[in-house]
N, C-alpha and C positions, 0 to 999 in steps of 0.2 A: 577343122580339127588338126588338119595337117602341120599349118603353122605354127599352131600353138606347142604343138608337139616340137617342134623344131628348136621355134625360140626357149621351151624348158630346155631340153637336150644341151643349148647353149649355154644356157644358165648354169644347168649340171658343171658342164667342161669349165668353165670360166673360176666357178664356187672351187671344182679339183684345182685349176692351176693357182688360186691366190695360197688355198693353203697347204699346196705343196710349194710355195715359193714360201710362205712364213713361214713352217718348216723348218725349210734349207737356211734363211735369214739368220732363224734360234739357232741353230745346227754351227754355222757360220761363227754366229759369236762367241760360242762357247769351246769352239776348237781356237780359239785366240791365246783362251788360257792354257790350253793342254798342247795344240801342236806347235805354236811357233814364236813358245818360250824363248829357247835357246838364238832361233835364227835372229829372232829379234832384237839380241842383245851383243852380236857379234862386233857393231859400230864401236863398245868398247875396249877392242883391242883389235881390229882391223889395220889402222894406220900405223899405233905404235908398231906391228910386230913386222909389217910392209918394212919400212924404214930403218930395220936394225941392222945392224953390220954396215956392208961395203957402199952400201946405197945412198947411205949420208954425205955423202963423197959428188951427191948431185943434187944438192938441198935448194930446186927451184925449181919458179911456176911449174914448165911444162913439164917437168918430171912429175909435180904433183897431177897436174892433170891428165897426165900419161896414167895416170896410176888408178887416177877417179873412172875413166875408159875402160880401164880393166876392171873393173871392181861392174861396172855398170851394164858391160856386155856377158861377164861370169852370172852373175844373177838372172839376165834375158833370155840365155841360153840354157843354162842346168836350171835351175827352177823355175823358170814359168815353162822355157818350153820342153823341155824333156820329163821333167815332173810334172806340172799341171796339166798340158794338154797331150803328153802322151803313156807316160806310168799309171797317172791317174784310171786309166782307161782298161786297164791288166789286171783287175780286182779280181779275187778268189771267195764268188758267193759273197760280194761286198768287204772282205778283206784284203788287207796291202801287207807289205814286206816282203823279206827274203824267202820267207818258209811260204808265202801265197804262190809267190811265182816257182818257186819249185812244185810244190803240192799238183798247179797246173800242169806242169811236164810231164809227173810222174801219173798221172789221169791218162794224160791225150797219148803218152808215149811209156812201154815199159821200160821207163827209167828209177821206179822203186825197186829198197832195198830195206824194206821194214820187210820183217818176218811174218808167218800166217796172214797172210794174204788171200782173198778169197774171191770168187767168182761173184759171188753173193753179194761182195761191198762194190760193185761194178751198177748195184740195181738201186743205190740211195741215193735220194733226189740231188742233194747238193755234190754227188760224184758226178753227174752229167752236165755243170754249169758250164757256160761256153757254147761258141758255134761248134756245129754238128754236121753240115753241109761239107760237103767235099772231102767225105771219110777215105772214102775211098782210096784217094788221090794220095793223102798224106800217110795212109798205112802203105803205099807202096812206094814212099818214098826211099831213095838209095840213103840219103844220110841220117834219116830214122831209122833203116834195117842196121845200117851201119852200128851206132849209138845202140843200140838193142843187143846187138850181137856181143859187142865186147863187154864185159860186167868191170875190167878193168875204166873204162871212160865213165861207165857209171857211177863207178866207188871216187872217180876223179870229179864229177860234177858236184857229187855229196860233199866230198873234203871242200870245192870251192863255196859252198850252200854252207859249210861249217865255219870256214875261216871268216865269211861275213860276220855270221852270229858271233865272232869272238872280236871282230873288230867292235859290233854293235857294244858287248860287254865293256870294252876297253871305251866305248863314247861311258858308258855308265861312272866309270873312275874319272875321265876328264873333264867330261861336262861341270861338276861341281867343281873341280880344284881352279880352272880357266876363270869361271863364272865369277865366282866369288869373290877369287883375290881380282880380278877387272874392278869388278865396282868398287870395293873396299879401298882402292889404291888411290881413288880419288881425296882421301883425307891427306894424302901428301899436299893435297893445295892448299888445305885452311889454318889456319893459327896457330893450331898444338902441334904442325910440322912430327908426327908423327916418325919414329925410324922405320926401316924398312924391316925389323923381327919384329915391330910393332903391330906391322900392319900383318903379316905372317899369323901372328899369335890371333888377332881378332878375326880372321880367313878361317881360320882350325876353329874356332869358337863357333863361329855361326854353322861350319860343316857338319861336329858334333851333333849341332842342336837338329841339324838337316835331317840327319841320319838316326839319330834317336827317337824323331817323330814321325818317322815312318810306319810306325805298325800300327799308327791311328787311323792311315787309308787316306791317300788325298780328297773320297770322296766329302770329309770333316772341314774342308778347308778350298775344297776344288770352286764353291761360288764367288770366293774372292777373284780367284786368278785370272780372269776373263778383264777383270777390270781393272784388275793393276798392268795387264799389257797393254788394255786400250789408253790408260794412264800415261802408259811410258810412252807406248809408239805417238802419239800426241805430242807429248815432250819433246822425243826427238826429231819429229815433223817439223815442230815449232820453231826451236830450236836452228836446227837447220835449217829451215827458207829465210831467218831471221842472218845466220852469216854470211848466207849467199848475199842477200842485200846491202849487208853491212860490208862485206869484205871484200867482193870479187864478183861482181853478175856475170862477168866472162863466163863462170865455170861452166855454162850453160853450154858453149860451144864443146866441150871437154866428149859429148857425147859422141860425137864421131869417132871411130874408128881408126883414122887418121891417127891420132892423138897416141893410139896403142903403138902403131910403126914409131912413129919417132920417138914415142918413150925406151923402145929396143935400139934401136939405131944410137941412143945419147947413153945409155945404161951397160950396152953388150951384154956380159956375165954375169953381173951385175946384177939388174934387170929380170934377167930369168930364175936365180936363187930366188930373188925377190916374190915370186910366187906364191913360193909359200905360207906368203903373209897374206897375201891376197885368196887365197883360195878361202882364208877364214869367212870371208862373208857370206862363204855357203854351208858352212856347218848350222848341220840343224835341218837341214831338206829334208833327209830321209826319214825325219817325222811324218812330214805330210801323206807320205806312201804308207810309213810303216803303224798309222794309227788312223787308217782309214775305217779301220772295222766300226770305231766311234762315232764316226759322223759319214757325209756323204760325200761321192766324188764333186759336185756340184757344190758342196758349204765348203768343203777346205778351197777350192778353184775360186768361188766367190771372197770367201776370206782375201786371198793374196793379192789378186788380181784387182779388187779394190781396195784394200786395207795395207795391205803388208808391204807391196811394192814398193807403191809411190812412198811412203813413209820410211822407207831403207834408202830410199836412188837419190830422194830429199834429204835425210841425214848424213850420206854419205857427200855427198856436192855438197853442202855445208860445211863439212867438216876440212873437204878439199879445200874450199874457198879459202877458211880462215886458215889453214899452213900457207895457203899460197902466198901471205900477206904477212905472216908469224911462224917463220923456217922453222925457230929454237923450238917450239912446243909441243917438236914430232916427237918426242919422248912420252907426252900424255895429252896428246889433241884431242880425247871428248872430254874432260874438264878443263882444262885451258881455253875450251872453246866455247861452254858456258856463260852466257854473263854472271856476273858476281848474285845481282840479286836473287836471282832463283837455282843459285848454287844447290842448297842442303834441301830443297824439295825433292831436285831432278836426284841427286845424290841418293837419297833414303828410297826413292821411286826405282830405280838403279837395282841396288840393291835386292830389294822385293823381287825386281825381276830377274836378278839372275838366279834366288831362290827358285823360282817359277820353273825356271827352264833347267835348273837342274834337277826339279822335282820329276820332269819332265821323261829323262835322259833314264833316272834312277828304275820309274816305272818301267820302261822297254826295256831294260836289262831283265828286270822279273819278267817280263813275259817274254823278253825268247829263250831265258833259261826253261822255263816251263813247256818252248816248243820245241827245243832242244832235246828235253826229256821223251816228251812225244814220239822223239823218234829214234829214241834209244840211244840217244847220245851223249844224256848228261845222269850222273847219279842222280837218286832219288833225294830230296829234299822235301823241307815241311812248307806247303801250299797255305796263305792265311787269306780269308775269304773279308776284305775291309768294308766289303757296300754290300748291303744287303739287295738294292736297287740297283744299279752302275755294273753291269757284266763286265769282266773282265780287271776289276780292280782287285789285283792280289798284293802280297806280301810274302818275301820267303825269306827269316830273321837269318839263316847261316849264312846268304847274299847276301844281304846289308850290311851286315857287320864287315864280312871280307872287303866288302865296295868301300866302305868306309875306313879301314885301315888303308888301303892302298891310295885309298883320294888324299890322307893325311900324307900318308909317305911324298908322294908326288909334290903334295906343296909345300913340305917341308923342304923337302928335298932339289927343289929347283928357286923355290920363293918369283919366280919371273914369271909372266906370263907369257914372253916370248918363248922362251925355251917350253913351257907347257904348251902355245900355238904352235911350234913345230911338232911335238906329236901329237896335238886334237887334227892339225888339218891331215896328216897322214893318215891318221886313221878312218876318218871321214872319207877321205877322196879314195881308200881301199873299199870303205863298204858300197860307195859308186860306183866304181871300178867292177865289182863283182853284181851289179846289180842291173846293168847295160849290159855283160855279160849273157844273164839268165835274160834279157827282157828281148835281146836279140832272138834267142829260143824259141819266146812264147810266142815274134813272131810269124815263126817258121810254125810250129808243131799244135800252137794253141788257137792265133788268129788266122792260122792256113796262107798265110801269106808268101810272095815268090821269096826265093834267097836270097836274090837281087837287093828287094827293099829289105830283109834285114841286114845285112851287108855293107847298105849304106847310113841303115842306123846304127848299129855296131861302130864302123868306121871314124865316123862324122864324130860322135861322142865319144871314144878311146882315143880321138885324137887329142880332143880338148882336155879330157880328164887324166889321159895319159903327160901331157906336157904338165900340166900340175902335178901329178906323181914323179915325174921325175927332180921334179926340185924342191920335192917335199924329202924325196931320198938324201939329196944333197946337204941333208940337214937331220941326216939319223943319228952322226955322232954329238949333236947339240939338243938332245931330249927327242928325238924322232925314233929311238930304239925302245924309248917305252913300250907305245903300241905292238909293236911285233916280239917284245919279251911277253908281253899280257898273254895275246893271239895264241904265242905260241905256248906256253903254260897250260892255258885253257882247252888249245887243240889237241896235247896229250893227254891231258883228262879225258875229254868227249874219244877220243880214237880208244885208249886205253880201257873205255868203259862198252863203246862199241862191241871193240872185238872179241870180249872177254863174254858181255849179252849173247852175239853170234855165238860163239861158240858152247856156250851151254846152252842154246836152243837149238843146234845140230844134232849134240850130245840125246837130248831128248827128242827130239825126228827121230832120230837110228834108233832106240831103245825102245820105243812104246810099245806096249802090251799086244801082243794075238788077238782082236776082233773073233777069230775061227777058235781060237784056245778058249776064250771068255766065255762065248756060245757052248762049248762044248762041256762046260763045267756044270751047265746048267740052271736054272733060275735062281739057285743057294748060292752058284756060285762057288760052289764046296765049303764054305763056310758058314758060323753064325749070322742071321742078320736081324739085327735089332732094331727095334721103336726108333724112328726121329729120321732128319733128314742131315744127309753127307752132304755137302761142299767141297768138293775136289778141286783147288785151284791148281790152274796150270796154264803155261803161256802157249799149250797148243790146242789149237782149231780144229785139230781133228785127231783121231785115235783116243787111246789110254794112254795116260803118263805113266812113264817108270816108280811112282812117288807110290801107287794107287798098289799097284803089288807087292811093294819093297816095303806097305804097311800090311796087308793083308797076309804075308808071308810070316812076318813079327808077331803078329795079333789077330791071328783067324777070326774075328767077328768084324762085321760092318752094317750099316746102319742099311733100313727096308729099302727106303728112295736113296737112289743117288742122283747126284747132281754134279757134270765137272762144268767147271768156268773157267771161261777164257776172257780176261780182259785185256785189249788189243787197240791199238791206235788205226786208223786208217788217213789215209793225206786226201783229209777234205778241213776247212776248218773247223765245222760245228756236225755235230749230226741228232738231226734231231729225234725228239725223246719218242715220239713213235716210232721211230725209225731203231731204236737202239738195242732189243732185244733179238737176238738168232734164238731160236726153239729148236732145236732136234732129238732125236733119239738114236741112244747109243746101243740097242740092245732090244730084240723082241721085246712084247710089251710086259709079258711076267717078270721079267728082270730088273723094272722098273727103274732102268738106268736114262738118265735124261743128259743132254749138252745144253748149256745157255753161255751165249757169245756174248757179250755186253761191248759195244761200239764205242769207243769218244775219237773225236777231233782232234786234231795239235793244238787246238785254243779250248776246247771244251775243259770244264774244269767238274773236278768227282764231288760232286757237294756230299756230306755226313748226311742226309734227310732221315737214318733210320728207318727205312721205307723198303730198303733194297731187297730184304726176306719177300716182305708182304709183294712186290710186284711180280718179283720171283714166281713163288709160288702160283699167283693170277696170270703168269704169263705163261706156262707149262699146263695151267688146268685149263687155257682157252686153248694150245696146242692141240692137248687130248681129246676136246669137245671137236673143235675142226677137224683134226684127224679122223676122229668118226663119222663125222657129217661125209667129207669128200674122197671117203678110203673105204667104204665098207665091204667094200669086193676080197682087201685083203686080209688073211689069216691073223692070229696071234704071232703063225709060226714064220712067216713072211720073212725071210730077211735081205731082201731084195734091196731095201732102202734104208737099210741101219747104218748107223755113220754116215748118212748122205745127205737127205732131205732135210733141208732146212726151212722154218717158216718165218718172217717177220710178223712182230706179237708187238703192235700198238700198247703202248701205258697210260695216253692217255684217252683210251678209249673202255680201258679194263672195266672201271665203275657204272660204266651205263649197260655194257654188253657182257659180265661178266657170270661165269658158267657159275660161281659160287656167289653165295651171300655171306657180305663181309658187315662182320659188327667190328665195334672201337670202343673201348674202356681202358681206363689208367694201369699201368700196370704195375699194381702196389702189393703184388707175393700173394696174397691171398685166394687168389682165382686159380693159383696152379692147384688144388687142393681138390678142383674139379675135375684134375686130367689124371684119370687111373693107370695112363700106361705109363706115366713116371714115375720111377723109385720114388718111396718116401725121402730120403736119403739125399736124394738130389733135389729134393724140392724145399729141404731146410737150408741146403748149403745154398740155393741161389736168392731165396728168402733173408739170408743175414748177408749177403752180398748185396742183394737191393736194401738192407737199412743200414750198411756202410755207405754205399756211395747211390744217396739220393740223386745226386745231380746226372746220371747215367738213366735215369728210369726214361722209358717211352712209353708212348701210349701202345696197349697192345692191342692186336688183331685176331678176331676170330675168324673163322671160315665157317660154312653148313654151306650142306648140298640143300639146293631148292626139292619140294616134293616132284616125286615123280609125274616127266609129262611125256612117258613114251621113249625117253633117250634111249642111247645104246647102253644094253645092260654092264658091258664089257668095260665100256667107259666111266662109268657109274661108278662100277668095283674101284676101277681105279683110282677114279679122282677122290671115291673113300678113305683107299689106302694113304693119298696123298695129304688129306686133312687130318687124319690120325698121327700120322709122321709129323707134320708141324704141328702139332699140339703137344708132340712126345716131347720135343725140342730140334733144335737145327746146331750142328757142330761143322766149324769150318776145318777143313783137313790144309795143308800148304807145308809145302819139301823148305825144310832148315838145311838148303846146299849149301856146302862147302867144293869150291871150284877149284881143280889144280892142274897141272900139266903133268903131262906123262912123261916119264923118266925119259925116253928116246925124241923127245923135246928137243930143240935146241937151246941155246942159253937165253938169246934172247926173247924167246916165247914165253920160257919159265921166268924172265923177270916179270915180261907184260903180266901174265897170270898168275903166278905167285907171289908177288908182290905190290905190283900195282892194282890190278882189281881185287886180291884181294883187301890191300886196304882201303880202296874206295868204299869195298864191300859192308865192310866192317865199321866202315866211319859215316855209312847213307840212314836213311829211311830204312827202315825195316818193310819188307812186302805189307805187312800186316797191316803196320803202321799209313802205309801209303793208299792197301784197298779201303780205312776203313773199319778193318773187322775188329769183331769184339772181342777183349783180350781172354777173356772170362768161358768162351767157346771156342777157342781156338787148339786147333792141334797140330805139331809141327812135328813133319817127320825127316829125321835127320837120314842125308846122303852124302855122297862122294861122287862130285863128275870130275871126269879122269877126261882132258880133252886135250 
């Protein structure tokens, strides 16, 4: 039996790895069309932009092959080996970019600086990802204690974690204007000679149409794009081994090394500006990291490593080849380089793909604005959910349209695509620059490793990427100022909006309500308290909000349950949905004041499910049940653990294990007619508001206690109180602040605050708008923060 045991066993493992290799296969193909759009397409203006200016001044072979050397060791070094085999390896819970490896840091080391921050989010599964071995070691590290100590290096790591995100932005405006007019430029070679507004005018036409059809969701269109790259990459595989043969099989030797010295040695000054043009054929890398969350580190490394490579180092040596043989054609060497007969395929294929890779480009703009937001960095904007299937496929129409005026302005406004390659590759080799930075960090703090080896990865890679930045600089006053006017634009937004968030969530630390006062007023509270449940929103995790008395002083009644809410981000990227509810109590149990923390990610997205009441409630009435179960020793009058104790309250466990029994019927106005503790009054006015606006109707939710089987009778009462309160109705409370600075301010505080946030303020999302909430129950109570 032993055997047979075995050879199944074998069977098992063999059955797991074919289809975890098919899998990875699918996984592989499908990141063809989504990550390496843009890299794929950069052979369209690589040479020409290598070649402009003073470099023309050395229009032969070994300069050309001096140049193929460069182009062939830039690609060997940044992306296979610094991305594929060692960024790839730095994932956060299987997510890549800027905001993963930060996220990492601010986990292993306290280098976070989001607000309400909790002990509590230290215990969710995807907060613990990473080695865990040699804690010890690295919490007593000196340049961790270091880093920890000052909040000024902190706020300095964040501005650099930021200034990526707005290089990223600025690939979002270049990506399409580069792309575009590359391919389109190619009709200068066919018959209708085309002028050069000509081709400008059709660049802006197809950009339009790019950007218009954005809010359909690539997932409407995303099964093409997988096979119009493997279309193109084909082509220009093709293509290219076809001029190597035709034109030059030397270029072969081009690979060494060698070839780089003498290209400097013949070029000097020259030579190194020259860079800049070369650095192009790595635009695009930072896909493969920063859209890892999509696929796996295994399917983008299989991708490149078989597909992408050879099919770039082979386009590229072709295209060497035929200059090397046809100097005059450095102005547009991958249609010149074309045979004639499959001209208008490769052309139209062209095109398609640089559609692709700018759709590409456009996407990660929306999502690191939305991580940006996460972290309190960017106003609030309108999030549009395009795949029902496809996580993480958003839309956010006030981005697009800005992305889209500024991509026009750019190619209007330059018509070249060299001068647009001098600020794609600046920008680009900044967000590498800052991302060898952090990856140095993660690993010292994340992978535990000596400082030695980061040191020399650091080193090794700032050198190479740094001598590219420097000759990308030498070329800020020829369109290289784009990027860093965008950067910097964008960076006063996010700072502006920062500091202004800080500072009204201080305002509210210092202010919150007496705990000992609130107790001492008694279960009433000193006030009215009515049928239904409150929703207190506030962005703090703990205490009373200033909002909660500053109504209660106004209008002495409040509703029997309360409920405040804290909706908060934490730096993991997802957090999952059992994991997403805090349960506490604010208040002896008569006073029936409750906390619910509600968790998301920097990638998590707040979907509208209409739900958020009904779990609510099930998640407070499982609280109350386990509270009874594991607490019975303590009083009513207990307050040993108010405002402290917090529980994690599974949702999606509610329906199997739930203390109440939940019914569901349409909710078409008629069944309020069952609930006696609401006005009449109120129950005609929400009855001709549900046959105004049908399209708003959900289904509604009933609650009943199950018959008695022994529970706590205490408990019992309560969870009664709490299903009479939701049947009464639920009204969301939320402060209409107005933020300003205090007269003994200085000036330039009172502009940041008086005028910048507040008109970010004024011109965002509305809180409402952004939790959510229903406009119809909503109560907004106006303030004054004076900070």
């Amino acid at each position: 039996m032993e055997p047979e045991s075995g050879a199944s066993t074998s069977r098992n493992r063999s059955q797991l790895s074919w289809v975890n290799l098919s899998r990875n296969l699918l996984l592989a193909y499908q990141s063809l069309g989504v990550v390496y759009g843009d890299l794929s397409t950069s052979p369209l203006y690589v040479y020409t932009s290598t070649f402009k200016g003073k470099l023309q001044i050395h229009p032969d072979e070994e300069t050309i092959f001096g140049a193929f050397s460069l182009i062939f060791w830039t690609l060997t070094l940044i992306p296979l080996l610094k991305y594929v085999f060692i960024l790839l390896s730095a994932d956060d819970n299987g997510e890549g970019g800027t905001f993963a490896l930060y996220s990492l840091l601010c986990r292993h080391a306290k280098f976070n600086l989001l607000p309400s921050q909790q002990a509590a989010d230290e215990e969710l599964s995807s907060y613990k990802y990473g080695p865990s071995s040699q804690a010890v070691a690295v919490a007593s590290s000196p340049l961790k204690r270091f880093l920890e100590k000052h909040k000024r290096l902190r706020t300095v790591l964040l501005v650099v974690v930021l200034f990526g995100a707005c290089m990223v932005i600025g690939d979002g405006v270049l990506t399409p204007a580069i792309s575009v007019l590359a391919s389109v430029s190619g009709l200068q070679n066919t018959e209708a000679k085309l002028t050069h507004g000509e081709l400008v005018l059709i660049a802006c036409t197809i950009l339009v149409g790019l950007f218009a059809l954005q809010h359909y969701g690539t997932q409407k269109v995303a099964f093409v794009f997988a096979p119009i790259v493997i279309i193109w990459l084909v082509s220009i595989f093709s293509v290219g081994l076809y001029n190597i043969i035709r034109w030059n099989p030397k270029i072969v030797r081009a690979i060494s090394p060698h070839y780089i010295i003498k290209f400097f040695i013949k070029t000097g000054k020259e030579g190194w500006i020259s860079l800049g043009g070369i650095l192009l054929c790595i635009t695009g890398t930072e896909a493969m990291f920063a859209d890892l969350g999509h696929f796996t580190a295994l399917s983008i490394r299989l991708a490149f490593t078989i597909v992408i490579y050879p099919c770039l180092i082979v386009q590229y040596m072709g295209q060497a080849a035929f200059l090397s043989k046809n100097l005059k054609s450095v102005h547009n060497s991958f249609y010149d380089s074309i045979p004639g007969a499959i001209f208008w395929p490769v052309f139209v294929i062209a095109t398609l793909a640089a559609i692709v890779g700018s759709q590409a480009a456009i996407t990660a703009t929306f999502s690191i604005i939305k991580q940006c937001h996460a972290l309190g960095c960017f106003p609030r904007v309108k999030i549009v959910h395009t795949s029902k299937h496809m996580f993480g496929q958003i839309y956010i129409p006030e981005i697009n349209w800005i992305l889209m005026i500024l991509t026009l302005a750019v190619t209007v406004g330059f018509q070249d695509t060299t001068l647009i390659g001098n600020a794609y590759g600046l920008d680009c080799m900044a967000v590498m620059f800052v991302t060898t930075f952090l990856m140095a960090l993660v690993i010292i703090f994340v992978w535990q490793k000596s400082v030695l080896i980061a040191a020399m990865f650091f080193l090794f890679f700032w050198l190479i990427e740094g001598v590219y930045l420097s000759a990308a600089f030498i070329k800020v006053h020829q369109g290289g100022w784009v990027p860093l006017v965008l950067s910097f634009f964008f960076m006063i937004i996010m700072y502006v909006w920062h500091y202004g968030t800080r500072r009204k969530y201080s305002y509210d630390l210092r202010n919150k309500v007496s705990l000992k006062w609130l107790i001492g007023l008694g279960p009433s509270l000193g006030i009215v308290r009515v049928p239904g449940i409150g929703l207190i929103y506030s962005e703090l995790a703990t205490g009373v909000p200033a909002i909660f008395s500053h109504f209660v002083t106004n209008l002495p009644a409040f509703h029997k349950v309360m409920i405040f809410v804290c909706v908060k981000s934490v730096p993991v990227p997802h957090v999952p949905p059992e994991e997403r509810f805090l349960i506490g109590r604010v208040c002896p149990k008569p006073y029936r004041m409750y906390r619910c923390i509600v968790r998301y990610g920097y990638k998590d997205i707040q979907r509208d499910d209409g739900d958020f009441e009904n779990h609510l409630i099930q998640s407070i009435a499982e609280f109350i049940q386990m509270e009874a179960v594991e607490q019975p020793q303590f009083s009513s009058s207990e307050t040993s653990l108010h405002d402290g104790r917090m529980a994690v309250i599974s949702t999606r466990s509610l329906e199997s294990t739930s203390s109440l029994i939940v019914s569901e019927h349409e909710d078409v106005g008629v069944d309020d007619d069952d609930i006696p503790s609401r006005p009449i009054t109120l129950q005609q006015l929400k009855s001709t508001f549900d046959n105004d606006n049908t399209q708003v109707r959900r289904r509604r939710v009933r609650f009943q206690l199950p018959n008695d089987n022994g529970s706590n009778r205490a408990a019992r009462e309560e969870l009664l109180d709490l299903i009479q309160a939701k049947e009464s109705g639920v009204a969301y409370i939320m402060g209409h602040s107005y933020v300003k600075a205090r007269k003994s301010s200085s000036f330039l505080k009172k502009l940041v605050i008086d005028i910048g946030y507040s008109f970010l303020r004024k011109n965002c999302r509305s809180p409402a708008v952004a939790l959510n909430i229903p406009h119809i129950s909503l109560i907004e109570v106006g303030m004054i923060y004076y900070v």
